[in-house]
PAPA-271023 format. One record per residue (C-alpha): residue in one letter; chain; z, y, x. Coordinates in Angstrom, 2 decimals, decimal comma, m for minus. Each point is the difference from the previous one (the first is absolute). Layout:
  residuo  cadena        w        v        u
        a       A        Z        Y        X
...
This chain:
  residuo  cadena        w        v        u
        x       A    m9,74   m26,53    m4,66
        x       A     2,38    m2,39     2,07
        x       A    m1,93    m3,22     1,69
        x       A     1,32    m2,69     1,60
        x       A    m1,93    m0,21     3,76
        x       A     1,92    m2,57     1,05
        x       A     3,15    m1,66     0,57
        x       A     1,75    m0,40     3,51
        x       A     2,69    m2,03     1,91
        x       A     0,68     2,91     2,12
        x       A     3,46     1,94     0,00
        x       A    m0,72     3,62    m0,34
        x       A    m3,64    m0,76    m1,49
        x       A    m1,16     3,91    m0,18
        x       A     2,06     1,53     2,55
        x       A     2,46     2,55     0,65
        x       A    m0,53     3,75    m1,11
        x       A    m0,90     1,50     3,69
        x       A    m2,66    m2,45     0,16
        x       A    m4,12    m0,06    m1,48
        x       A    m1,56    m3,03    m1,45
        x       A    m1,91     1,40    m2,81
        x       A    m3,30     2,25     0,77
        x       A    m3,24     1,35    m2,18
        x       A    m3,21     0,44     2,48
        x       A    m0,41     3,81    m0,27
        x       A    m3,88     0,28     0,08
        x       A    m3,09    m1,24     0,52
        x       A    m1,87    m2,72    m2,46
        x       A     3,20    m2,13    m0,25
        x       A     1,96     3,33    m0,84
        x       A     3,43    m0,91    m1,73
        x       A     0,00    m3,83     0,47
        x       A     3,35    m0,89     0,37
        x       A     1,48    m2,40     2,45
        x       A     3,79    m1,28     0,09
        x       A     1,17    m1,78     3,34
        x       A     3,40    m2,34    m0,43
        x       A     1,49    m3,19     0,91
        x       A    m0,84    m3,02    m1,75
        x       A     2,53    m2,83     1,95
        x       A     2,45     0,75     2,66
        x       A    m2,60     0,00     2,47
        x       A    m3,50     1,62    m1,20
        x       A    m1,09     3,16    m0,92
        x       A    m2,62     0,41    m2,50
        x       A    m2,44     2,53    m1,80
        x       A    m1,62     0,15    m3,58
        x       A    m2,22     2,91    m1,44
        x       A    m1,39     1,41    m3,43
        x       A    m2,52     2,40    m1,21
        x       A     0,91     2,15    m2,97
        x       A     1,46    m0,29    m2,44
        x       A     2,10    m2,97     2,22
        x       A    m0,06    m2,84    m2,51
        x       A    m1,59    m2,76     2,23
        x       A     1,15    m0,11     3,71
        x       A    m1,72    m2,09     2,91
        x       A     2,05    m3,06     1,24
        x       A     2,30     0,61     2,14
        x       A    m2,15     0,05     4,40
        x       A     2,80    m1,02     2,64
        x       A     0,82     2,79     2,46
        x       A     2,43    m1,83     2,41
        x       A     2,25    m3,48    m0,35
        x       A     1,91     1,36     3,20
        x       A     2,60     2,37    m2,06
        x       A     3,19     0,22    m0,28
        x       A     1,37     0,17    m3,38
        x       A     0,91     3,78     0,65
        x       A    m2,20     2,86    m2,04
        x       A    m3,29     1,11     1,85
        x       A    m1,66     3,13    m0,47
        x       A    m3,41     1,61     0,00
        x       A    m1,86     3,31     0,36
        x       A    m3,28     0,33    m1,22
        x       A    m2,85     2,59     1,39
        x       A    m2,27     2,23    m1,48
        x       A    m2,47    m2,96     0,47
        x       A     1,91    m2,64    m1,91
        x       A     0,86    m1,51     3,06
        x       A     3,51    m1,49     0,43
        x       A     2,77     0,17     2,51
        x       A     2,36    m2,84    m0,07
        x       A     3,49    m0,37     1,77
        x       A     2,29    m3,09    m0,84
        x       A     2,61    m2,17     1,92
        x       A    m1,22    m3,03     1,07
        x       A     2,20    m3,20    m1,09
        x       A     1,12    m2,01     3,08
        x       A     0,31     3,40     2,95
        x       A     1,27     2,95    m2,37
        x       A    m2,68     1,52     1,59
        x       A    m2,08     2,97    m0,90
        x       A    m3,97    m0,24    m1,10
        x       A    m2,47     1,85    m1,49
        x       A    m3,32    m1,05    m0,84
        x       A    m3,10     2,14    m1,48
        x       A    m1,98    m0,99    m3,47
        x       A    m3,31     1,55     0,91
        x       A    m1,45     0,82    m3,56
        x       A    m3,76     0,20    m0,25
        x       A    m2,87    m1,02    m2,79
        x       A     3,10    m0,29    m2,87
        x       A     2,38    m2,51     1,65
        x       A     2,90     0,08     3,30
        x       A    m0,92    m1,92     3,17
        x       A     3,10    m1,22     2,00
        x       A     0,50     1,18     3,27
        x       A     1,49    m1,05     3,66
        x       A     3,73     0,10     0,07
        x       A     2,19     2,03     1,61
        x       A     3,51     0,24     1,73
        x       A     1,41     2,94    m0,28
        x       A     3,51    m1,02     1,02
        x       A     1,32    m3,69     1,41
        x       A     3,51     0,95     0,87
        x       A     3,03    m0,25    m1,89
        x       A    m0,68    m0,22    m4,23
        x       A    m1,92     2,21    m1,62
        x       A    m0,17     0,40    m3,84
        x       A    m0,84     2,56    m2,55
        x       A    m3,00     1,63     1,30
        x       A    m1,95     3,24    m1,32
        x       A    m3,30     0,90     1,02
        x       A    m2,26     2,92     0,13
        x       A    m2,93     1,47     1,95
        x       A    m0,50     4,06     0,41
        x       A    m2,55     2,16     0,06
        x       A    m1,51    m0,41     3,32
        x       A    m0,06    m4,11    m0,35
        x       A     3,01    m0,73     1,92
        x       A     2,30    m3,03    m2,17
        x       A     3,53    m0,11    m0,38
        x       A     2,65    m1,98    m0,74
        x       A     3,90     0,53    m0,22
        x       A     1,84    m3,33    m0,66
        x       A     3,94    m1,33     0,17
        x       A     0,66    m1,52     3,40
        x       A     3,13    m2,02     0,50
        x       A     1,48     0,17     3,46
        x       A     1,97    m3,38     0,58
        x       A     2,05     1,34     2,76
        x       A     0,75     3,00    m1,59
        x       A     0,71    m1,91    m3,38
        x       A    m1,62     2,79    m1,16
        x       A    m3,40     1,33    m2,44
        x       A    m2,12     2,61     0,83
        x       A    m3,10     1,89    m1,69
        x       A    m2,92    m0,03     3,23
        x       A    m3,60     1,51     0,00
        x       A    m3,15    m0,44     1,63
        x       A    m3,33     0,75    m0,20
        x       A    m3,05    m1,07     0,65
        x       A    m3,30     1,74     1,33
        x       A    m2,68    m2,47    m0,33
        x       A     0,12    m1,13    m3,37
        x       A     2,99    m2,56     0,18
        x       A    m1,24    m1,68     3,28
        x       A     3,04     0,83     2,03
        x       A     3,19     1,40    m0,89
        x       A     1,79     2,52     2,28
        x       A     0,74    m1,48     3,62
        x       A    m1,02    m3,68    m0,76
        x       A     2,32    m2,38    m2,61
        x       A     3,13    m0,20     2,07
        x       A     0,33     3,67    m0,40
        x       A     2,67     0,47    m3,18
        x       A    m1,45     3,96    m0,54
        x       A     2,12     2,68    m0,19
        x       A     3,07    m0,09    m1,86
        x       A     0,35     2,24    m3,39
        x       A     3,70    m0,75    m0,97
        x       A     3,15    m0,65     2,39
        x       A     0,68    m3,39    m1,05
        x       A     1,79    m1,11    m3,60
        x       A     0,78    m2,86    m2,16
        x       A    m3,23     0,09    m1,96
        x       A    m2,67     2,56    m0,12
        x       A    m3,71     0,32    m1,55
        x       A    m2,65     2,80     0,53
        x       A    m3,20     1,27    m1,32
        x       A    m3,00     1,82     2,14
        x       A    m1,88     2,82    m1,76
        x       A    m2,49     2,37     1,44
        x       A     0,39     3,87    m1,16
        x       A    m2,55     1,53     1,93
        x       A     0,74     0,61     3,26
        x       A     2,77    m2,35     0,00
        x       A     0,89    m3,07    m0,67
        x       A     3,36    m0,50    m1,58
        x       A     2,48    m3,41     0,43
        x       A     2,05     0,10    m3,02
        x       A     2,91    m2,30     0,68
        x       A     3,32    m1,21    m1,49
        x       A     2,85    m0,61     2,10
        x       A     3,15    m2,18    m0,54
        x       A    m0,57     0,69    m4,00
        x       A     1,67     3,15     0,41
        x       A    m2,79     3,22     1,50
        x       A    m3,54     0,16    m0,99
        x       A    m1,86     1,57     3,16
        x       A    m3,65     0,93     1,91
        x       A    m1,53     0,47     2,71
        x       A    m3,13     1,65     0,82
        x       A    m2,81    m0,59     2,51
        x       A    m2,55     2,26     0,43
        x       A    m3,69    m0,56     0,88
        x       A    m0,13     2,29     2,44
        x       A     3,47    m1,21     1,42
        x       A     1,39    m2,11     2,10
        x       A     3,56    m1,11    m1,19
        x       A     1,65    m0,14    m3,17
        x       A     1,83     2,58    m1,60
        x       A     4,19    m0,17    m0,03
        x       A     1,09    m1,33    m3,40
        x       A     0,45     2,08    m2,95
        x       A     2,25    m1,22    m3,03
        x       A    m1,56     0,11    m3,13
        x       A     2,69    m1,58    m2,27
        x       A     3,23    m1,03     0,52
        x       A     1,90    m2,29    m1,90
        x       A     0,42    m4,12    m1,16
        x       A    m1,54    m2,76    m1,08
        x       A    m3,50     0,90     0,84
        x       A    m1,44    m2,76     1,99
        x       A    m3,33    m0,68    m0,03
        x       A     0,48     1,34    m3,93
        x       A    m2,48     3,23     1,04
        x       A    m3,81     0,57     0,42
        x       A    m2,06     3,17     0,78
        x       A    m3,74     0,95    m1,26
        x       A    m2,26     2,72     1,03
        x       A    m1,27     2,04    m2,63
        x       A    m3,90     1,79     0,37
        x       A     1,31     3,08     0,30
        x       A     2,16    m1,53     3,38
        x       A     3,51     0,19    m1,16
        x       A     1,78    m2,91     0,47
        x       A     2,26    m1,42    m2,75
        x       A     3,12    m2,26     0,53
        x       A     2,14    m1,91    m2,17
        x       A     3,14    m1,84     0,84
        x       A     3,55    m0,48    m1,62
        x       A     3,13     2,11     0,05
        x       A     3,51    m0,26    m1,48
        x       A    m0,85    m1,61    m3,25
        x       A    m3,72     1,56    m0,49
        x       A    m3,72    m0,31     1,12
        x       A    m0,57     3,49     2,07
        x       A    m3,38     1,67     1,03
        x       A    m1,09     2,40     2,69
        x       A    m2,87     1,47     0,84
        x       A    m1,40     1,46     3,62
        x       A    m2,92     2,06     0,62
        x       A    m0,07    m0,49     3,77
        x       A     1,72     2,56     0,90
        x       A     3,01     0,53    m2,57
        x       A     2,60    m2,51    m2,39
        x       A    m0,36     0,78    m3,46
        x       A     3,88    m0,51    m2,08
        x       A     0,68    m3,18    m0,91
        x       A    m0,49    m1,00    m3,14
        x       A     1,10    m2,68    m2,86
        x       A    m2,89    m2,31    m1,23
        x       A     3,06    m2,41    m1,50
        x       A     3,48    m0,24    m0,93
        x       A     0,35    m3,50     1,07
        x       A    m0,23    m2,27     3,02
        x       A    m3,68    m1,01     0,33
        x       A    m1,66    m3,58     0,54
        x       A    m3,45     0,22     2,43
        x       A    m0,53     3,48    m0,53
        x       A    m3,71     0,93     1,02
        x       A    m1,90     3,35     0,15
        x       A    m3,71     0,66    m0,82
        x       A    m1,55     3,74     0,07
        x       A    m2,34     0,31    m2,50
        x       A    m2,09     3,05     0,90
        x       A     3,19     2,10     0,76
        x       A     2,36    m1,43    m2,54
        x       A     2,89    m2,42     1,66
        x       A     0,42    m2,81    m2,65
        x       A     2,52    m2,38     1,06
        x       A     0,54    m3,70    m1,32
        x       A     3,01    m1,67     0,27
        x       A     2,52    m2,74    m1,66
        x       A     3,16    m0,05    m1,51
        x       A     2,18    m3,08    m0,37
        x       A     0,90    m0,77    m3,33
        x       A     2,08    m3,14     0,43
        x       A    m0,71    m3,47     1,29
        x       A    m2,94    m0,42     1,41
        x       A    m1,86     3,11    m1,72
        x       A    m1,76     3,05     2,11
        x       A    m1,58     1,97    m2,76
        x       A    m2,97     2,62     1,40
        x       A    m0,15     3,49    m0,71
        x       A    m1,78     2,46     1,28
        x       A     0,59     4,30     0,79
        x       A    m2,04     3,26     1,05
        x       A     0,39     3,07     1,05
        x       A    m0,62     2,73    m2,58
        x       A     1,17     3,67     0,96
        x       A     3,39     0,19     1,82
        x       A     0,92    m3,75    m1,05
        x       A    m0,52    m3,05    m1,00
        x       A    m1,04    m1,61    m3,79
        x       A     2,35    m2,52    m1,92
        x       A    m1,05    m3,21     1,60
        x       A    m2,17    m2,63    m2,24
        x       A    m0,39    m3,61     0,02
        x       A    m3,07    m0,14     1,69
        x       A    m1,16    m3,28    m1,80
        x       A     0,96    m0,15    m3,62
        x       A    m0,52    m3,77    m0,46
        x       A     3,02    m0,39     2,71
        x       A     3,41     1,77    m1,21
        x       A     2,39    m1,27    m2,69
        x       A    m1,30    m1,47    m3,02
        x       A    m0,12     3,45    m2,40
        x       A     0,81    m2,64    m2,76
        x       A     2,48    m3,26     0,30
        x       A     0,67    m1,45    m3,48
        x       A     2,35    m3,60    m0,53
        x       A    m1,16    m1,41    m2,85
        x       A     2,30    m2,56    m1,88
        x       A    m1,85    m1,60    m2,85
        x       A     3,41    m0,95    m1,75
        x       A     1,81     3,10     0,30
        x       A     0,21     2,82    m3,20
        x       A    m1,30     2,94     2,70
        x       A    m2,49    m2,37     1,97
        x       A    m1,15     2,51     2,57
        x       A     2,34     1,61     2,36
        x       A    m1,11     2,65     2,08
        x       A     1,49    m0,73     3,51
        x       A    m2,95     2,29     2,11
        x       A     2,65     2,50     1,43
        x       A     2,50    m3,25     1,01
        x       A    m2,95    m1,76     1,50
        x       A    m0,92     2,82     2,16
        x       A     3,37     0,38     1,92
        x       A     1,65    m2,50     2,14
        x       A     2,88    m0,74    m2,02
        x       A     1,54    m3,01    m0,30
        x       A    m0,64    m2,23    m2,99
        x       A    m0,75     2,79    m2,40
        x       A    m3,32    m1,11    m1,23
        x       A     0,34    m2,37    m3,07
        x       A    m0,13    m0,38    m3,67
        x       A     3,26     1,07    m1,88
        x       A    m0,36    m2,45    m2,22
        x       A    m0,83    m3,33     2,17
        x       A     1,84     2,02     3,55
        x       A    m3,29    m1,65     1,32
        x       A    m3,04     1,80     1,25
        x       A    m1,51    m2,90    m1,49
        x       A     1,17    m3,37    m1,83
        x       A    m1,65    m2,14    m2,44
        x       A    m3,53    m1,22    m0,81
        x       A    m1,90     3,40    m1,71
        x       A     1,89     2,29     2,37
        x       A    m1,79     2,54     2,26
        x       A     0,52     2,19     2,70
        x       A    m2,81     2,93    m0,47
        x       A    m0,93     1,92     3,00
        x       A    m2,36     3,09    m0,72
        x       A    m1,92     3,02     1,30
        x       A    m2,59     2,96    m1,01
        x       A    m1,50    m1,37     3,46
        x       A    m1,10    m3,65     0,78
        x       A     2,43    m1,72     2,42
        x       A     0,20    m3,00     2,40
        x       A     3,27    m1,02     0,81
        x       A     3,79    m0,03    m1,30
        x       A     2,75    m0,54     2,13
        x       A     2,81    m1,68    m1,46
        x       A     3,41     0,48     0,88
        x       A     2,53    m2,20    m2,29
        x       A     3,49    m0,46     0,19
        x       A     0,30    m3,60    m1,50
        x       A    m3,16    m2,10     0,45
        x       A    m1,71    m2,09    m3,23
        x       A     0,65    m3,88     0,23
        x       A    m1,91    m2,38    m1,72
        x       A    m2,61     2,36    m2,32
        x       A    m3,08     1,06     0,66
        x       A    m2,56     2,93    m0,90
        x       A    m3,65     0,53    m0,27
        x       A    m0,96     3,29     1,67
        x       A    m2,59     1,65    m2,08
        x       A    m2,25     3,18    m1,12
        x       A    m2,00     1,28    m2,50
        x       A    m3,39    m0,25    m0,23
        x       A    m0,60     2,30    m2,73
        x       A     0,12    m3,07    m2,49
        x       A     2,55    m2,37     0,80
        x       A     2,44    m0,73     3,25
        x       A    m1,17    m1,40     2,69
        x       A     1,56    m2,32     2,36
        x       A     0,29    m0,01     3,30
        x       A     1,32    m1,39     3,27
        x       A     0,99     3,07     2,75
        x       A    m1,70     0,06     2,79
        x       A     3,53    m0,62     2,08
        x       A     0,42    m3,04    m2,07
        x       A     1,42    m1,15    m2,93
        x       A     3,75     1,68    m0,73
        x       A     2,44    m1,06    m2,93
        x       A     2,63     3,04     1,09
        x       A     1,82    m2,85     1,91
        x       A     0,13     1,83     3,44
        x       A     2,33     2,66     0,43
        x       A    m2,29     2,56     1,61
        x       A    m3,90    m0,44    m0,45
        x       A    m3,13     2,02     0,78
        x       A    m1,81    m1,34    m2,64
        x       A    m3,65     0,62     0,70
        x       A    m1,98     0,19    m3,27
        x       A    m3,26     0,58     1,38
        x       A    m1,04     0,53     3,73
        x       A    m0,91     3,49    m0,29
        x       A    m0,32     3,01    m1,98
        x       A    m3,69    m0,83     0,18
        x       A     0,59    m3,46    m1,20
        x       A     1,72     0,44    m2,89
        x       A    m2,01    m1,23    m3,63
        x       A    m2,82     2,15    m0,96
        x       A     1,11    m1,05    m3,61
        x       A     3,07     1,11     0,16
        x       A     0,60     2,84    m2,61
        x       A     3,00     1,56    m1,31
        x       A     1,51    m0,63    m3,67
        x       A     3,71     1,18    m1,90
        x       A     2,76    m1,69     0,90
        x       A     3,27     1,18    m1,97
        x       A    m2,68     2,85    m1,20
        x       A    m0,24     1,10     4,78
        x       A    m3,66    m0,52     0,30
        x       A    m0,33    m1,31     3,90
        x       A    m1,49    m2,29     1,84
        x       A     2,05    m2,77    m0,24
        x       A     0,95    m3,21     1,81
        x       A     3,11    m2,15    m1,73
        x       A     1,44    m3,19     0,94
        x       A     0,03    m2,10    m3,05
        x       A     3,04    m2,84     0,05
        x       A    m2,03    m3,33    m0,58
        x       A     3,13    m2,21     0,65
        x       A     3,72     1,46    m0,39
        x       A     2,34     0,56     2,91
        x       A     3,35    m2,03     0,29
        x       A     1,06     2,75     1,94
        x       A    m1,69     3,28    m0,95
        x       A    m1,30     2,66     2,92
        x       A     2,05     3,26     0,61
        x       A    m2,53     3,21     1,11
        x       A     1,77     2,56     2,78
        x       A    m3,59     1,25     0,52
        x       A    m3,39    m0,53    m1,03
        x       A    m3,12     2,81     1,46
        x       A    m3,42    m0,22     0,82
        x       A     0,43     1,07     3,48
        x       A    m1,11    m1,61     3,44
        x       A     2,12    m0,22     3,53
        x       A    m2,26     3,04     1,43
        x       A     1,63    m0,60     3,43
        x       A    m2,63     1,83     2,12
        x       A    m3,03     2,36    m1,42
        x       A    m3,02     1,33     2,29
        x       A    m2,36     2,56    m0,89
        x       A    m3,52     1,27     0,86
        x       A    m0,08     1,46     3,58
């Protein structure tokens, strides 16, 4: 069930994909509490946690106020304790602080430097099996004009990072426009996954018993991919990574020693694409843009030799499965504009009888699923002027009236999120479905209470959010 934690100020609020903010406590009394860390303003980091089944969430505890508004990220232990690396606001430098967890709740640590020279953004963080940290980051060399994925480690728990914070580690990549990496330990070794210059998707290895880093080795090779990739480790210790090619979402798979194919999870350009292993099935989420403003989530797995049709992974968020216009003086009053409201079309979604999506006083716009819903974005082409509508659904008796939760909205603004109710887990428990034009959904309509003088034009009208960013379990 989708809940609202909280809202932020932030700019990239849950993070790029390399990066972990969202962790369950793996055992113990306090096994599978669940703790998210993200940025609530420009400037401080936060944390909030839930107990199944994750309806009710503690208030958000302040981590730092000394961050830059740049994603953080986090490793958690087999304890539940937490490893956190972020840039801080006014230096561009490096830190990393530990959340001790003990008795059910995190204690916050001394702080760290890990680097103070040049700027340092995008950091991943990990820790391997003999307690030694890690952390791979983007370093940008002034004089060189120049970014660069670096690593260092630490051997007593975060205390001190490699020679002392003037030392930049050792560099991963030669030096490119923009690059973004990922750390994950395959036992022995512990891998820096890193774009470079949007165009090769690389690694390097270090191995415990080692003492350098291995030379790179090219894993894809291709455009666009930015920091659009993420790895996971599955039980079984295969790691899985995802990342765009061409015009698709690829996969592939290595067991430590050898590259599996690569294979096609999607035939389209993804949006935030994440991977989870669950037990030793890759399931991937991901986003596709479906016009203005509108990142609708699916999700894919592995079965056999490829990958299932992907889903909508929440079925209250995708277009409306019905759209009717309703024009109370019209001969045919309904018109069934779902397939025109679903595409991005220009100024195809209206009555044939009024050209309107809606008009006069007793018009509607219905909006309807199988699934309860929160939200409908509204695309028009020519805004309302003048009329108004009451937003309503059905109770099971009658229709109720209601303001959204984004405000009041008379289809006067040519592109609107309109928020109905804050959450999935908000939404009326009254609400029940009922026939309309003999489609039995659940049903929201916007009723015309005072005519337009110049009647709204729909290009696009969905019930799906601007999923910029998604994070998963770690």
């Amino acid at each position: 069930m989708q809940k609202l934690i909280d809202t932020v100020s932030s700019y990239y609020a849950t993070g790029i994909q390399p990066q972990a903010k969202f962790f369950k406590v793996p055992s113990g009394q306090y096994k599978d509490r669940v703790m998210v860390i993200y940025p609530k303003t420009s400037n401080q980091l936060v944390y909030v946690w839930a107990d199944p089944p994750y309806e009710s969430w503690s208030d958000p505890q302040t981590l730092a106020t000394d961050s830059a508004d740049y994603p953080c990220s986090a490793y958690m232990d087999s304890n539940g304790s937490v490893y956190l690396a972020y840039t801080q606001q006014t230096t561009l430098a490096l830190l990393e602080v530990k959340m001790t967890f003990s008795s059910g709740g995190w204690s916050v640590g001394t702080v760290n430097t890990v680097c103070n020279v040049g700027q340092n953004h995008y950091p991943s963080i990990t820790k391997d099996s003999i307690g030694r940290l890690w952390i791979s980051w983007t370093h940008y060399d002034s004089v060189a004009e120049r970014y660069f994925v670096q690593a260092k480690s630490s051997t007593n728990d975060g205390a001190t990072w490699g020679s002392g914070p003037s030392d930049p580690g050792t560099a991963l990549t030669n030096g490119s426009a923009s690059c973004y990496s990922q750390l994950i330990f395959q036992s022995p070794y512990v891998h820096c996954f890193c774009c470079d210059d949007s165009t090769l998707l690389v690694y390097r290895s270090f191995e415990l018993s080692g003492a350098v880093w291995s030379s790179q080795q090219t894993v894809y090779s291709g455009s666009a991919i930015d920091d659009n990739f993420h790895a996971d480790l599955s039980p079984d210790q295969k790691i899985g990574i995802i990342f765009p090619g061409g015009s698709s979402l690829l996969y592939r798979e290595f067991d430590g020693s050898n590259w599996s194919g690569v294979f096609t999870v999607d035939g389209s350009l993804p949006v935030s694409p994440t991977i989870k292993f669950f037990d030793t099935i890759p399931f991937v989420f991901f986003a596709k843009s479906i016009g203005t403003g509108q990142n609708e989530v699916f999700y894919s797995y592995k079965e056999g030799t490829s990958f299932a049709a992907a889903s909508p992974f929440e079925e209250g968020q995708k277009p409306f499965e019905t759209l009717f216009c309703y024009d109370d003086s019209a001969t045919d009053k309904y018109a069934d504009l779902t397939t025109e409201a679903s595409d991005s079309t220009a100024a195809d979604v209206y009555h044939p009888a009024s050209n309107a999506l809606v008009k006069d006083a007793g018009d509607a716009l219905y909006v309807g699923m199988h699934r309860k819903f929160n939200l409908a974005r509204v695309i028009l082409s020519t805004a309302g002027v003048t009329g108004q509508v009451s937003w309503q659904y059905w109770n099971g008796e009658s229709w109720t009236g209601f303001t959204p939760n984004s405000g009041a909205y008379h289809l006067d603004c040519l592109d609107k999120m309109v928020v109905l109710w804050e959450d999935l887990h908000s939404v009326p428990s009254d609400w029940q479905q009922c026939p309309i034009n003999e489609v039995s959904r659940f049903w929201v309509r916007a009723l015309v209470t005072v005519g337009f003088t110049t009647a709204p034009v729909g290009t696009q009208i969905t019930a799906v959010p601007e999923a910029k960013y998604l994070n998963v379990i770690r």
